[in-house]
N, C-alpha and C positions, 0 to 999 in steps of 0.2 A: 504494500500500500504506500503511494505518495504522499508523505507528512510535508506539509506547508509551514515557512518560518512562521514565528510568533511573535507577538509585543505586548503589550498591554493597553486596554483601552484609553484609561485617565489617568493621572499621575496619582502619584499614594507617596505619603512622605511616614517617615517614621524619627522620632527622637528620644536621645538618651544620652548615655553619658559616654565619652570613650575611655577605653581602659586603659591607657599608659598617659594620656593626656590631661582625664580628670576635667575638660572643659564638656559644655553644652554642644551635641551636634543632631542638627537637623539633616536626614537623608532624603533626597527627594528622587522615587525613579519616575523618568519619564518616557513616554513612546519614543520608538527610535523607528526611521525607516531601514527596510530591507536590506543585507547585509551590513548592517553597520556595525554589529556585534556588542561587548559591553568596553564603555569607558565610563571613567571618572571625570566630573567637573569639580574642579576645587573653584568654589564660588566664593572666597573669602579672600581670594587674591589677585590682584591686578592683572584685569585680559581674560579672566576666567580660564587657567589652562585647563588644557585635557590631558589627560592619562588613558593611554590603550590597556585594558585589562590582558597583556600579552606575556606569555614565560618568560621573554627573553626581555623583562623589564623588571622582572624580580630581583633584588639587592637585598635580602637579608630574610632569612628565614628562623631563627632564635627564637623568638617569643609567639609568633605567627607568618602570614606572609606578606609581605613589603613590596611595595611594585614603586618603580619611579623612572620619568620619561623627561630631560629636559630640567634637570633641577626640583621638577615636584614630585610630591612624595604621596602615596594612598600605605597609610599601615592598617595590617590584621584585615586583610580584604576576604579571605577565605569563606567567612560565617554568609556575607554576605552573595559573593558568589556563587557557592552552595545552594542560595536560596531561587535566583534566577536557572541555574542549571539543572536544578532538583524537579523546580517545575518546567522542565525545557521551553524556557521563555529564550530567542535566541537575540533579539534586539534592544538594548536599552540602554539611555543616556542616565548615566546616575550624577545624580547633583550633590556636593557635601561640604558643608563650608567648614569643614575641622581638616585635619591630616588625618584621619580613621575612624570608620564607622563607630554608630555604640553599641558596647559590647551587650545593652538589653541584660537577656538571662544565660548568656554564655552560649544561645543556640542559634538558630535560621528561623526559630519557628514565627517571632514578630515580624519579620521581613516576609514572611511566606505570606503569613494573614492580609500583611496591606496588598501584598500583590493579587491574593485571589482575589480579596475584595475591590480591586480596582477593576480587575476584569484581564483574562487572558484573551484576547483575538488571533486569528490566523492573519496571514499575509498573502498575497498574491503569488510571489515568488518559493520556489521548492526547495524544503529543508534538506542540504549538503551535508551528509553524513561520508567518511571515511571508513571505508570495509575493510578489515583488517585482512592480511592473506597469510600473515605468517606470524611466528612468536615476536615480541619483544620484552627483552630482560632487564631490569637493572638490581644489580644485588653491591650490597656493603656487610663485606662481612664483620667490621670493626663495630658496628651497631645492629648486626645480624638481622638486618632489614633485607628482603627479599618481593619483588616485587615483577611481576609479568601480565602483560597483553595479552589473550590468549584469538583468534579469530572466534566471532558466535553472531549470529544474526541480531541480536539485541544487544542493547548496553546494560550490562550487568557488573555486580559487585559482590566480592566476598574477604570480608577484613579478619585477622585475626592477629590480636594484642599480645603480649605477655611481657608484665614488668618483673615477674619473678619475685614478686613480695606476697606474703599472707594475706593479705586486703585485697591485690589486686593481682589477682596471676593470670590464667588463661583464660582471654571470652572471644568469642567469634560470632560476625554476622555475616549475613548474605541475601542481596534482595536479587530477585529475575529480574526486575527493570525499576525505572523512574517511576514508574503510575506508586508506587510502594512510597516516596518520600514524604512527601507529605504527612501524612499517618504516623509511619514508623519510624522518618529518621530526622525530620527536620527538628521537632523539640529536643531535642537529645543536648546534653549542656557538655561543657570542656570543663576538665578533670584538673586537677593537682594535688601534688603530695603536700602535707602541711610544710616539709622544711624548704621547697619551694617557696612557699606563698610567704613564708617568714624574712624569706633572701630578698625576694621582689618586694614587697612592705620596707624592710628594714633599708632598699638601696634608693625606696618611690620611683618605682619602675613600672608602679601597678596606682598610679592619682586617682584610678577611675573603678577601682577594685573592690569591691565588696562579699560580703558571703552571700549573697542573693545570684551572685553570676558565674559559681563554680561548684562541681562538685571536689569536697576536700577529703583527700583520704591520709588515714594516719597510720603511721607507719614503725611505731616506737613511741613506747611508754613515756605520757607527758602527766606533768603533776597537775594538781588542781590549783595552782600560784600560775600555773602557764597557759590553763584553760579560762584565768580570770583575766588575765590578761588581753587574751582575745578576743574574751568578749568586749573588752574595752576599747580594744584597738577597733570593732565592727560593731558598736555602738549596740550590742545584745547587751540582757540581761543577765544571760548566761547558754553557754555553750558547753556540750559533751560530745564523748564520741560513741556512737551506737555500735549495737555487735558488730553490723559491718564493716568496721574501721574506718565510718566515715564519720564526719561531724555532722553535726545533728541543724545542721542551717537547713535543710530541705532533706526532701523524699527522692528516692531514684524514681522515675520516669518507667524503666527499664532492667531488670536484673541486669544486663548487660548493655548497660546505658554508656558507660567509655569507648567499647568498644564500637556500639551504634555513631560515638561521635569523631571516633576516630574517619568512619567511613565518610562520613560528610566533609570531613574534611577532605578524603579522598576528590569527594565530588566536586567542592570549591576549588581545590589547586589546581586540576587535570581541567578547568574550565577555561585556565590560561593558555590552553592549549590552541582556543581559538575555531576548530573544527570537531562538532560532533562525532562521534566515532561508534563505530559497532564492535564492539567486542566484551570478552568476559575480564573484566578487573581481579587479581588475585594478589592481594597484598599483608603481605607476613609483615608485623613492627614497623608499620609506617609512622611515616614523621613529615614535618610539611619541608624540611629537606630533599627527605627523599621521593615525596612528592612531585616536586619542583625538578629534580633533576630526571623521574623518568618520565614527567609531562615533556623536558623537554627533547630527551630520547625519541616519544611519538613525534611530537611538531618535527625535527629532522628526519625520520622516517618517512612523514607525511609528502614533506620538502620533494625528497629524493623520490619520491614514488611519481608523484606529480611531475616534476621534471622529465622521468622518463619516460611521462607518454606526450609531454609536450616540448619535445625537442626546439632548441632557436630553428626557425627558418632563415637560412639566407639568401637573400635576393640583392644578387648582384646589380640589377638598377636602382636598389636603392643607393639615395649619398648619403654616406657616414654621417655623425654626427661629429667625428673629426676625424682629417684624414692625417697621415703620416707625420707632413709640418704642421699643422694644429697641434699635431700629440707635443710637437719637438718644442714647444713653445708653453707645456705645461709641467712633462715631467723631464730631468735631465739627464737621461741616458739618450748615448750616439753610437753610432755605428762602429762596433761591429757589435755592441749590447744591446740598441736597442730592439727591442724582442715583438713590440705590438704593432700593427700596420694600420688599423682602425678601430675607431670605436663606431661602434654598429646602433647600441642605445644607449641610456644613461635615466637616471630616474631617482628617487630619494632614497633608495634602496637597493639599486639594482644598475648593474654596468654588465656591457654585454663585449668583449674584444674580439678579434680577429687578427691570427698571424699565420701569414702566404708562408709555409714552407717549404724554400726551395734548393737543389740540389746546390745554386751556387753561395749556401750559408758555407762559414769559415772552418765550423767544426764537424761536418762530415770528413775533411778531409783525412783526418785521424782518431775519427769514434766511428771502431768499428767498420772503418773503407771498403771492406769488404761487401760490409749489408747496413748501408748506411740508415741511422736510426739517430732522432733528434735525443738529443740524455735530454733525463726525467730531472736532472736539477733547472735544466732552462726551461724548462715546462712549467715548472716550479716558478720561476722566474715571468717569464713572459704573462704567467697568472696574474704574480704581483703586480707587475706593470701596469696591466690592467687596470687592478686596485688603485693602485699609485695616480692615476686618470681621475678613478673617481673619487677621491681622496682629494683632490688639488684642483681642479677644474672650476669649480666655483669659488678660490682663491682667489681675491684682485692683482697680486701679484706671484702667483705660482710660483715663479725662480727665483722667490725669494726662503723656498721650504724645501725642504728632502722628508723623504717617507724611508724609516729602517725596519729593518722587521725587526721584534718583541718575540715571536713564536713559532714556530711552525705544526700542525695537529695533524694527524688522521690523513696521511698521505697515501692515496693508492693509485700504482699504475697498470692500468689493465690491459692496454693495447696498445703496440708500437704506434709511433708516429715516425713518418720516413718520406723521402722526398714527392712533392707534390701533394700533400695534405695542405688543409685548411683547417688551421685549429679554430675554435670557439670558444672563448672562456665567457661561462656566465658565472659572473657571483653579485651574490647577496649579502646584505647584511644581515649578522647575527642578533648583535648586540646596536642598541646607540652608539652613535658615538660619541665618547666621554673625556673629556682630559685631554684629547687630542690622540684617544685611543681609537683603532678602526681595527672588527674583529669581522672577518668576511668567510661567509663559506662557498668553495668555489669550486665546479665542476667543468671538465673539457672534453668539448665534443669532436670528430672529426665523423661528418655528415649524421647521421642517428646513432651513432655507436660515441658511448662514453671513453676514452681512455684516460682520465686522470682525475681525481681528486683528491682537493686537501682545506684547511682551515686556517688563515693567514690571520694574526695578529702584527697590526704595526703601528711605528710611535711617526708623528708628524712629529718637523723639529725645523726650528725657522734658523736660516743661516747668515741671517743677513738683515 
């Protein structure tokens, strides 16, 4: 069956307090047109920027997730993302005039309410789901976190926890699909150990923290001098810990209500991912680290699958967008190095190169004369170049900068390149670019067949 995107009828605002901030924040989501996916509007700062709810804007995972595009900053966005994902709502402009949602009761389920009650609508345009074809893994074994994509006709989830404490050891969920969140996993609240929640109090890490918005479990015999205490610090009467070894601030939801809230957060992080996807989720000791890093495992999966059903076309009456001396007038490698002949596109994101290789290059004459074959370091090279274009291009004085490389990742060559090829280099950006850091991922075609990839990190550095 064809599933149509979604938005919401009217806007629905929600307010509360944010938890590391401690100030007043009003959320407002509003309809978004078709593909437009989720951002943030920080409305309490000049220009109103926007934030792309995107993985490869995530900067800090420690206390929750942290996304930032351009100097501004959305923290702890998971709860909330959760809530639009959970109901596969897939368009919405979110408005926030703080740096992070409020933390409410520690769940999705406030944010859920105002959205059913504003109204979910379909949209014209056909919901873009990703079919998974094969496994994807990411495992850490230093946190024994284990976490796999599996291919299934539906999007599906199955979480299982274990802190290895008395109070809190092994719980496990698993739903068939989304129609299930609502119900079962959006009220579900986020969990801590007491000597946690003592670390975060005692450093005000937590201004917006309360025992209304966590479940606290206790882990080690505390006196009643330290159970007065807290009541004090959370403004009770008094506080105990129940047989469960939890504190006695609220009731579970759920015998396995951690673990129901670990999944959701599954659901929030892997929403960064940007495109829906069909498969079964199997996640051993997740954490919104490891979240983050196998969300962004898919998004490059995604990348690369896509790419190779939609190979560059080149058309030769097209005119570059710069030829040979355009290039020579932006980056400053010359002949016999320089390695790029045109650029074909160029975009915010995205630079497309072309290099004519032919037999009268300098280094066939002694790599390999026999069965003359370009080496995979100037492959390597000529990639950069590329980069280096789109890196400096929009410089008002280009020759006044050099681009060096920082890194090199994930280098593969699959297939000779040898005289009379036409290379292709398309890359994209990974990351923003930050500090005058440019992280590109980059693939080379000669006609439909891929021979090279790799992942360039490089520093701009003004010379002059």
């Amino acid at each position: 069956m064809i599933k149509k995107q979604r938005t919401i009828k009217s806007p629905a605002t929600v307010s509360g307090v944010g938890l590391h901030s401690g100030e007043e924040v009003n959320i407002t989501f509003l309809p978004a047109p078709e593909n437009h996916g989720y951002k943030f509007c920080r409305t309490d700062l000049p220009g109103r920027p926007v934030v792309d709810a995107d993985v490869y804007n995530v900067i800090d995972t420690s206390r929750g997730t942290t996304i930032e595009q351009n100097g501004v900053r959305i923290q702890t966005v998971e709860h909330t993302l959760a809530a639009l994902a959970g109901l596969e709502i897939d368009n919405i402009m979110i408005e926030i005039n703080c740096s992070e949602p409020p933390i409410l009761d520690g769940s999705s389920k406030d944010f859920v309410d105002a959205l059913l009650y504003a109204g979910i609508v379909e949209q014209e345009a056909e919901k873009k789901y990703f079919v998974l074809k094969e496994n994807i893994c990411f495992n850490d074994p230093v946190k024994k976190v284990e976490m796999i994509a599996i291919p299934s006709d539906e999007f599906k989830l199955s979480v299982m926890i274990d802190f290895e404490t008395r109070v809190l050891g092994s719980q496990n969920i698993s739903i068939p699909g989304l129609d299930h969140f609502a119900d079962e996993i959006a009220s579900c609240r986020t969990f801590v150990f007491l000597h946690e929640l003592e670390y975060l109090v005692n450093n005000n890490q937590i201004k917006g923290g309360d025992l209304n918005n966590a479940i606290v479990f206790v882990n080690r015999v505390i006196s009643d001098e330290e159970l007065d205490r807290l009541a004090s610090l959370f403004k009770r009467d008094k506080v105990e810990v129940l047989e469960e070894g939890i504190l006695n601030n609220l009731e579970l939801r759920f015998a396995n209500e951690p673990a129901r809230h670990k999944l959701l957060d599954v659901i929030g992080d892997l929403s960064l991912i940007g495109t829906p996807i069909k498969a079964h989720i199997i996640a051993s000791r997740p954490g919104h680290h490891a979240n983050v890093e196998f969300a962004k495992l898919i998004k490059n999966f995604i990348r690369q699958s896509t790419r190779k059903k939609d190979v560059y076309p080149y058309d030769i009456n097209i005119k570059p967008v710069y030829d040979i001396n355009q290039i020579k007038n932006i980056i400053p490698h010359r002949y016999p190095f320089l390695l790029v002949d045109k650029i074909l596109e160029i975009s915010e994101d995205r630079v497309i190169g072309l290099k004519n290789v032919t037999m009268n290059e300098g280094f066939f004459t002694g790599h390999f004369p026999a069965e003359p074959l370009m080496p995979g370091v100037l492959q390597v090279e000529a990639m950069a170049q590329t980069g280096g274009v789109f890196f400096l291009h929009d410089k008002p004085n280009p020759e006044n900068f050099n681009t060096y490389f920082l890194k090199i990742d994930n280098v593969k060559f699959r297939h000779k390149v040898v005289p009379g090829d036409t290379l292709i280099f398309d890359l994209r950006l990974i990351t923003p670019i930050r500090r005058g850091i440019c992280h590109m991922k980059g693939t080379a075609f000669v006609g439909n067949r891929i021979v090279m990839e790799a992942e360039l990190i490089a520093q701009i550095t003004k010379i002059r």
